[in-house]
mmCIF file of the N, C-alpha and C atoms, coordinates in Angstrom:
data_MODEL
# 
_entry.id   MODEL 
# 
loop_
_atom_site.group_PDB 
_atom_site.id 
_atom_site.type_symbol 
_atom_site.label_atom_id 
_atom_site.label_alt_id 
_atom_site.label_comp_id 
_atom_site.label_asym_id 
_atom_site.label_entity_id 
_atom_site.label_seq_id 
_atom_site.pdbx_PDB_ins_code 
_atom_site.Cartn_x 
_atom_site.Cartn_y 
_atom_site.Cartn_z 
_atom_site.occupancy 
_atom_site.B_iso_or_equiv 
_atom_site.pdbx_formal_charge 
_atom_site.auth_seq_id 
_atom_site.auth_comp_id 
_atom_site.auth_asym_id 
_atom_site.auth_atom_id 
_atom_site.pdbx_PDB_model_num 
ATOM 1   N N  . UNK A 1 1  ? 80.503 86.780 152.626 1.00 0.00 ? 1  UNK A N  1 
ATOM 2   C CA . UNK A 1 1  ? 79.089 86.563 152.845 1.00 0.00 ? 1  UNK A CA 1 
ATOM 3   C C  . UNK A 1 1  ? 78.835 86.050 154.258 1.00 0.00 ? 1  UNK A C  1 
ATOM 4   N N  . UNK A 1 2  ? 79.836 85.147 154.793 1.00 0.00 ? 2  UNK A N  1 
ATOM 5   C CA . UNK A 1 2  ? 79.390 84.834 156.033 1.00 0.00 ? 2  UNK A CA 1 
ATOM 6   C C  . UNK A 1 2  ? 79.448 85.881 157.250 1.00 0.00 ? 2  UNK A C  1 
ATOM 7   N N  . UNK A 1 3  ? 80.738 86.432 157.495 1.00 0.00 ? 3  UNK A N  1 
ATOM 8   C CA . UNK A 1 3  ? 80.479 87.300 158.137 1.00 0.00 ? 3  UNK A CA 1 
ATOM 9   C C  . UNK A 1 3  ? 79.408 88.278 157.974 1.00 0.00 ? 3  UNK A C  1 
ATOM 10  N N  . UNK A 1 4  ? 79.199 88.736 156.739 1.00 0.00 ? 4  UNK A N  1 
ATOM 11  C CA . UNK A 1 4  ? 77.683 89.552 156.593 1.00 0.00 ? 4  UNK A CA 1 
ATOM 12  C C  . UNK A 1 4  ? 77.050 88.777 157.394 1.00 0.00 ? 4  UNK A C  1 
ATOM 13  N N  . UNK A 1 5  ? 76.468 87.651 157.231 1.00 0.00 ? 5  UNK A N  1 
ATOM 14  C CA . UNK A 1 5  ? 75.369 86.969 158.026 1.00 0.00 ? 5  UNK A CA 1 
ATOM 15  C C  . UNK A 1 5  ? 75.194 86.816 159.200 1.00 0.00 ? 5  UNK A C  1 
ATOM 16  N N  . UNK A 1 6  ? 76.552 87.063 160.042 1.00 0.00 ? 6  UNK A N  1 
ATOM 17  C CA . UNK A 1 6  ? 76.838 87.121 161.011 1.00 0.00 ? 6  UNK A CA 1 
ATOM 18  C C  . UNK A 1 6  ? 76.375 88.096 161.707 1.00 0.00 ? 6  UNK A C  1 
ATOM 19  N N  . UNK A 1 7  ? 76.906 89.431 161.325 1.00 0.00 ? 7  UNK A N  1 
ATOM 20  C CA . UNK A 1 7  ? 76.297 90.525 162.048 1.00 0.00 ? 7  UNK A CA 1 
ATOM 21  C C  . UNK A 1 7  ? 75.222 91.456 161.224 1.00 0.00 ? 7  UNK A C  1 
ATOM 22  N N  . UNK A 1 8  ? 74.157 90.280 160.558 1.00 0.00 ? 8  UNK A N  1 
ATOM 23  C CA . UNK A 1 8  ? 73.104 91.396 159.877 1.00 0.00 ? 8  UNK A CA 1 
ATOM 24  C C  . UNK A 1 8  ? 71.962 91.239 160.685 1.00 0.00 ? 8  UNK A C  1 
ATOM 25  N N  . UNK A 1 9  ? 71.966 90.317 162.104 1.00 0.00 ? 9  UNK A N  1 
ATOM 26  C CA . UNK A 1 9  ? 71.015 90.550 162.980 1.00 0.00 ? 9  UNK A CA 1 
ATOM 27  C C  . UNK A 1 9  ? 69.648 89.978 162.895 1.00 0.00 ? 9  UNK A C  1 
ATOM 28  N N  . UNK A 1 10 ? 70.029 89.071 161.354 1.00 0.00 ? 10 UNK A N  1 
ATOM 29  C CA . UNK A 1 10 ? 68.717 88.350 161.077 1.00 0.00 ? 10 UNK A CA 1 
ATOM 30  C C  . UNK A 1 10 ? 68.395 86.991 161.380 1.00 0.00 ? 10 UNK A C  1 
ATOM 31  N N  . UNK A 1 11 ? 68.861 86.574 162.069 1.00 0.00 ? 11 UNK A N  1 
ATOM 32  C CA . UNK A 1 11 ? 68.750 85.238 162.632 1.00 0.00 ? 11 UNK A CA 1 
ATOM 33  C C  . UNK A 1 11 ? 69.878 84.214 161.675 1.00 0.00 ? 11 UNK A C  1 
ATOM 34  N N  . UNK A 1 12 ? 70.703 84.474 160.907 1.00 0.00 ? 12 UNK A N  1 
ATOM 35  C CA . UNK A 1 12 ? 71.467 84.110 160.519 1.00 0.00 ? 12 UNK A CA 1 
ATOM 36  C C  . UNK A 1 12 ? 72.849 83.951 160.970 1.00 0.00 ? 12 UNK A C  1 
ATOM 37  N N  . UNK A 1 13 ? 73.170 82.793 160.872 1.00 0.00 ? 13 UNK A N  1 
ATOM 38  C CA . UNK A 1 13 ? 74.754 83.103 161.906 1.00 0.00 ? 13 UNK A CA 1 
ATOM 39  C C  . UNK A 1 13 ? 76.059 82.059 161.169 1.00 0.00 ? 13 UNK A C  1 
ATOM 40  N N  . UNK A 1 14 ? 76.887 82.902 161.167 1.00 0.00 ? 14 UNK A N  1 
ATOM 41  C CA . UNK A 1 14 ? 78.875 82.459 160.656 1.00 0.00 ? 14 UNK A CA 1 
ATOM 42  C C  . UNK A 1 14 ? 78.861 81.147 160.793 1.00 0.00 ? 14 UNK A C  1 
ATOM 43  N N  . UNK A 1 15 ? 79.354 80.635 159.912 1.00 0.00 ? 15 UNK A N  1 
ATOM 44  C CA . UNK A 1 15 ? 79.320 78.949 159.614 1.00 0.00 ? 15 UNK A CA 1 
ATOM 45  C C  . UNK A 1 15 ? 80.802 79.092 159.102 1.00 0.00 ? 15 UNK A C  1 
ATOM 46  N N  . UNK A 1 16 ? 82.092 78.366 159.830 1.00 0.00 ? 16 UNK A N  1 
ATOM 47  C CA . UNK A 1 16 ? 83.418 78.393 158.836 1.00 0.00 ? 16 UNK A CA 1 
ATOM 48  C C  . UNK A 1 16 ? 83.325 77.513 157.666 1.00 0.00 ? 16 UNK A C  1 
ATOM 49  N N  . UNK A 1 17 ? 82.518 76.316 157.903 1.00 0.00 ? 17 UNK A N  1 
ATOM 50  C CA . UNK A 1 17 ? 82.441 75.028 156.932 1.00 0.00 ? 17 UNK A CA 1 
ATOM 51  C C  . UNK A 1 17 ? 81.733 75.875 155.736 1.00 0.00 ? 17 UNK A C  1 
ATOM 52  N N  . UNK A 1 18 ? 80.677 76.835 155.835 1.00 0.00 ? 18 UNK A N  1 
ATOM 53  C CA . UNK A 1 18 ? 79.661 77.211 154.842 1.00 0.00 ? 18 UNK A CA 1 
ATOM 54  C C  . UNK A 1 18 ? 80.877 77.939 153.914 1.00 0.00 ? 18 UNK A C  1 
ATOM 55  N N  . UNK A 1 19 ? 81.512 79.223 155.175 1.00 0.00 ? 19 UNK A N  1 
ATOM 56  C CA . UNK A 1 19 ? 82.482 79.304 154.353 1.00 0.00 ? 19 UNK A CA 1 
ATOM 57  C C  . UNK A 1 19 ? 83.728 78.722 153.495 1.00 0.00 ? 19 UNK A C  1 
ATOM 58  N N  . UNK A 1 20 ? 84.213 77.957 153.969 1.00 0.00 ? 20 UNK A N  1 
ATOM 59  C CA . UNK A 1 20 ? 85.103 77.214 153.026 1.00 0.00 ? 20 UNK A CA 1 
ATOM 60  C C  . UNK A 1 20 ? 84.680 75.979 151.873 1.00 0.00 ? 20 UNK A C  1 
ATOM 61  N N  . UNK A 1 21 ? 83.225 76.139 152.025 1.00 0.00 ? 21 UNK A N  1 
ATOM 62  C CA . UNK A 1 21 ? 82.506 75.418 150.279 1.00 0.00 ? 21 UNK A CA 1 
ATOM 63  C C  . UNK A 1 21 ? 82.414 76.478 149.416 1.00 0.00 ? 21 UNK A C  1 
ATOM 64  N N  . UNK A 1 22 ? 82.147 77.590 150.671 1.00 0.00 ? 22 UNK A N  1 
ATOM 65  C CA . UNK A 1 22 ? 81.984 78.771 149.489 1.00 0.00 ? 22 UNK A CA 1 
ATOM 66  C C  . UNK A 1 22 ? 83.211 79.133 148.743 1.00 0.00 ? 22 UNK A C  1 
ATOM 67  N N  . UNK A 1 23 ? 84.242 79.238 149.754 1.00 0.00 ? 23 UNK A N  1 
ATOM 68  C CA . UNK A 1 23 ? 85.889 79.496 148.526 1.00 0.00 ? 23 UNK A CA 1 
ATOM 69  C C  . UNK A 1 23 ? 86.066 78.476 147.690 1.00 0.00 ? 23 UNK A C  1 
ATOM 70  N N  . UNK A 1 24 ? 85.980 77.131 148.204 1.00 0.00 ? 24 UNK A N  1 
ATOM 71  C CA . UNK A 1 24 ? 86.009 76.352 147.180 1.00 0.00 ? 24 UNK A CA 1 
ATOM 72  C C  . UNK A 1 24 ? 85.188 76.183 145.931 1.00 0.00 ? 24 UNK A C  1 
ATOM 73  N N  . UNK A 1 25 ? 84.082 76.837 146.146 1.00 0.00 ? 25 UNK A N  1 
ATOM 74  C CA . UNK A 1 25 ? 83.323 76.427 145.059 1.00 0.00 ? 25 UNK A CA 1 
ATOM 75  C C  . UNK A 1 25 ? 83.788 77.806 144.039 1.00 0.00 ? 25 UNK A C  1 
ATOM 76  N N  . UNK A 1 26 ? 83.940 78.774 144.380 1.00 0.00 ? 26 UNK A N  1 
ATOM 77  C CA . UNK A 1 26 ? 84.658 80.081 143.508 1.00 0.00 ? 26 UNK A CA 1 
ATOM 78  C C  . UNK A 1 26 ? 85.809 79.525 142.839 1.00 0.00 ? 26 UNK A C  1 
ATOM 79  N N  . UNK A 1 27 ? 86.663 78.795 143.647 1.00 0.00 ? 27 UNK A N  1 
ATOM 80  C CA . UNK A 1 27 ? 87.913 78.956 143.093 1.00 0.00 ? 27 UNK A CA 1 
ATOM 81  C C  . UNK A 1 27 ? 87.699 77.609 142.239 1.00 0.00 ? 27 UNK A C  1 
ATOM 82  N N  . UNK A 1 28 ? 87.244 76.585 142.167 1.00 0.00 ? 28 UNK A N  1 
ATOM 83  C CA . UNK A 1 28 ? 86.696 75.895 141.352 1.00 0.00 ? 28 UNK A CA 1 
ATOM 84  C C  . UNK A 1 28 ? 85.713 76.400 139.685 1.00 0.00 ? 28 UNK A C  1 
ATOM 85  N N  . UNK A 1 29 ? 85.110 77.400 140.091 1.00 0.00 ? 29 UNK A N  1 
ATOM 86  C CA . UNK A 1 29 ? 84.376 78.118 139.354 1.00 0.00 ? 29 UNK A CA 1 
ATOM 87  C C  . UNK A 1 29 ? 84.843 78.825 138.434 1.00 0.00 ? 29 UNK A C  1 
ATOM 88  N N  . UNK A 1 30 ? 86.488 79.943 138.909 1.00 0.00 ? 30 UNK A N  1 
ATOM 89  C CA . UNK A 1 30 ? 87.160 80.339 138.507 1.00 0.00 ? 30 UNK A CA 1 
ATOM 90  C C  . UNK A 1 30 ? 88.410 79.627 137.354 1.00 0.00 ? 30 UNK A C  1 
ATOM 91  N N  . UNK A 1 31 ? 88.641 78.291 138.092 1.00 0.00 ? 31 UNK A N  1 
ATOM 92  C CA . UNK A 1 31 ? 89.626 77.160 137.351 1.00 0.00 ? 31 UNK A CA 1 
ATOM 93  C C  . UNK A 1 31 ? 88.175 76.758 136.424 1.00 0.00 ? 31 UNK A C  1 
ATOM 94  N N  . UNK A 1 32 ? 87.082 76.346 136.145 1.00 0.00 ? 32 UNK A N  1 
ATOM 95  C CA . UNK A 1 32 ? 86.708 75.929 135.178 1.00 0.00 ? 32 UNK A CA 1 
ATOM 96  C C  . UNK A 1 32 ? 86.627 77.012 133.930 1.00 0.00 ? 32 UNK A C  1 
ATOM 97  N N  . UNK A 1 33 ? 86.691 77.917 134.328 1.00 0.00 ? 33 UNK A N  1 
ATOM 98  C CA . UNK A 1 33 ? 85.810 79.052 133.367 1.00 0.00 ? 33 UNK A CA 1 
ATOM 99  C C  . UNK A 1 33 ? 87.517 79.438 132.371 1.00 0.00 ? 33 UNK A C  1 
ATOM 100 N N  . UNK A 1 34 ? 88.708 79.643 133.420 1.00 0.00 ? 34 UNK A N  1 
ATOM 101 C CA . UNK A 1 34 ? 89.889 79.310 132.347 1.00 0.00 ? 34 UNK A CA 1 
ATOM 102 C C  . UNK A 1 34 ? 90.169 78.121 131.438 1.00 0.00 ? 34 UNK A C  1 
ATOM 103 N N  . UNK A 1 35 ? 89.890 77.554 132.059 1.00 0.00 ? 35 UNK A N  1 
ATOM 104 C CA . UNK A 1 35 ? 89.728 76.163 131.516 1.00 0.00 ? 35 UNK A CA 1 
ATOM 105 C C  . UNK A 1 35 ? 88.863 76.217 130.184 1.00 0.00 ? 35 UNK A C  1 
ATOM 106 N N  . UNK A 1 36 ? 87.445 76.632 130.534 1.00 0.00 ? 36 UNK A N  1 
ATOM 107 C CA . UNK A 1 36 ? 87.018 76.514 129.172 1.00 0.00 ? 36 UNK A CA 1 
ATOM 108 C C  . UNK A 1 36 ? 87.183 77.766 128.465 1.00 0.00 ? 36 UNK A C  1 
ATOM 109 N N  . UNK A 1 37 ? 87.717 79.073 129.162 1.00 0.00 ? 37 UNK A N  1 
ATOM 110 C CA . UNK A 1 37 ? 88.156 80.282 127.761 1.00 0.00 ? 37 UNK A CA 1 
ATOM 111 C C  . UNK A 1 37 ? 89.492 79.346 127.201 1.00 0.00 ? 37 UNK A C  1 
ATOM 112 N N  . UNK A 1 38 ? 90.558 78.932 127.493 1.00 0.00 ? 38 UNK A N  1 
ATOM 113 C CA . UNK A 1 38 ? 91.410 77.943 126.725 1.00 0.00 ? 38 UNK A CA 1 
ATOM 114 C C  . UNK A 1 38 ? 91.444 77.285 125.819 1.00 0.00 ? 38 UNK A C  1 
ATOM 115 N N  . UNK A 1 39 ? 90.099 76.337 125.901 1.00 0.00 ? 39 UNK A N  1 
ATOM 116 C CA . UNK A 1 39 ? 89.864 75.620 124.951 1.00 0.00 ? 39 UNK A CA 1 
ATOM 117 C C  . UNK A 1 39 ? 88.859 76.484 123.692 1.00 0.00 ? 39 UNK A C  1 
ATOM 118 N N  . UNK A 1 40 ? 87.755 77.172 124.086 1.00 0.00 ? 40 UNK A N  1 
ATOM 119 C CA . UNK A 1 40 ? 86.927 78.320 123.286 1.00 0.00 ? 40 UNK A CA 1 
ATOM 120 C C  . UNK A 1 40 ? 88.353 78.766 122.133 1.00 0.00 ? 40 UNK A C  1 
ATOM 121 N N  . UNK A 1 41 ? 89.181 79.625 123.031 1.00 0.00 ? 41 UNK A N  1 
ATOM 122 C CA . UNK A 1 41 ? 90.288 80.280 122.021 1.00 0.00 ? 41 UNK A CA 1 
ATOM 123 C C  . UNK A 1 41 ? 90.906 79.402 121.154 1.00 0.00 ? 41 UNK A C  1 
ATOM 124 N N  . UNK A 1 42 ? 91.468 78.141 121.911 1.00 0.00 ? 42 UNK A N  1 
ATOM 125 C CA . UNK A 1 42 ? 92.046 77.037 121.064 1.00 0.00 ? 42 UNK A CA 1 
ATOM 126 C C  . UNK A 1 42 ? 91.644 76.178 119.419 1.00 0.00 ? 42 UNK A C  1 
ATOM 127 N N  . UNK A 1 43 ? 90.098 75.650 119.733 1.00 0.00 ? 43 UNK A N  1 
ATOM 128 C CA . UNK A 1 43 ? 89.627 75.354 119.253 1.00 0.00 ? 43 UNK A CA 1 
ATOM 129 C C  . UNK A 1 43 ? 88.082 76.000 118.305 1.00 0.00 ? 43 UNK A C  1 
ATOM 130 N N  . UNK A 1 44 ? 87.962 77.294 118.554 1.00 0.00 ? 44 UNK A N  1 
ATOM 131 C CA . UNK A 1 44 ? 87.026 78.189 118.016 1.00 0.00 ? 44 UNK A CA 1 
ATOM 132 C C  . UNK A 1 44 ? 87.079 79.420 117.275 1.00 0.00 ? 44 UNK A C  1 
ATOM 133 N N  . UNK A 1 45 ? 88.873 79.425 117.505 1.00 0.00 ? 45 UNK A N  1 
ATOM 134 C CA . UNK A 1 45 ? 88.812 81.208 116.916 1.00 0.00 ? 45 UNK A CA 1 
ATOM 135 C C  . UNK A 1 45 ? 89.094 80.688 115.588 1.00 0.00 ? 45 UNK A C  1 
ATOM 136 N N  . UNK A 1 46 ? 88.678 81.476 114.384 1.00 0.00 ? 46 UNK A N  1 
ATOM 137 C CA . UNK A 1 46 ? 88.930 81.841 113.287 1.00 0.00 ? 46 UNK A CA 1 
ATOM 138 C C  . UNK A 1 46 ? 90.606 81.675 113.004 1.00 0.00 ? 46 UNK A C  1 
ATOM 139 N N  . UNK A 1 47 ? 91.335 80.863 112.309 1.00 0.00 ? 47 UNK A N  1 
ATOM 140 C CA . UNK A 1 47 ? 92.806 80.662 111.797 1.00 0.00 ? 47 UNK A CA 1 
ATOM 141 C C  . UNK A 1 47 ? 92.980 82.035 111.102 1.00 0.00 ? 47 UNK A C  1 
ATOM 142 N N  . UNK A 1 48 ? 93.834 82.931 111.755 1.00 0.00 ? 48 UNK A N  1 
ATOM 143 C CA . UNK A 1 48 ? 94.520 83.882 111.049 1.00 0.00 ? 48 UNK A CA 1 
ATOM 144 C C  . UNK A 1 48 ? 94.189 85.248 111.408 1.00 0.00 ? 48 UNK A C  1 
ATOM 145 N N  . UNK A 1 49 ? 93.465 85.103 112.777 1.00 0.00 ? 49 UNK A N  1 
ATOM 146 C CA . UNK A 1 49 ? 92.814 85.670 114.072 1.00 0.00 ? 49 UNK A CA 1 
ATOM 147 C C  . UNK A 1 49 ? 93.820 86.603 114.574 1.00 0.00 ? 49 UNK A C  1 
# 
């Protein structure tokens, strides 16, 4: 996304910091969402599933 912003000519311009909240916040996003399919499967499926 940042580089998009960079060269889309709209008065928007490459931030490295913007970018690296942005990976972090994905890969954070990504670790929660296993996190909670884990527990969903663990604690929600039907015994004998």
């Amino acid at each position: 996304m940042e580089v998009l912003q960079g060269v889309s000519g709209l008065g928007r311009e490459f931030d490295l910091v913007d970018m690296v909240a942005n990976l972090i916040g994905a890969i954070l996003g990504g670790a929660f969402y296993l996190l909670y399919r884990q527990i969903v499967y663990k604690y929600l499926t039907p015994v004998g599933s």
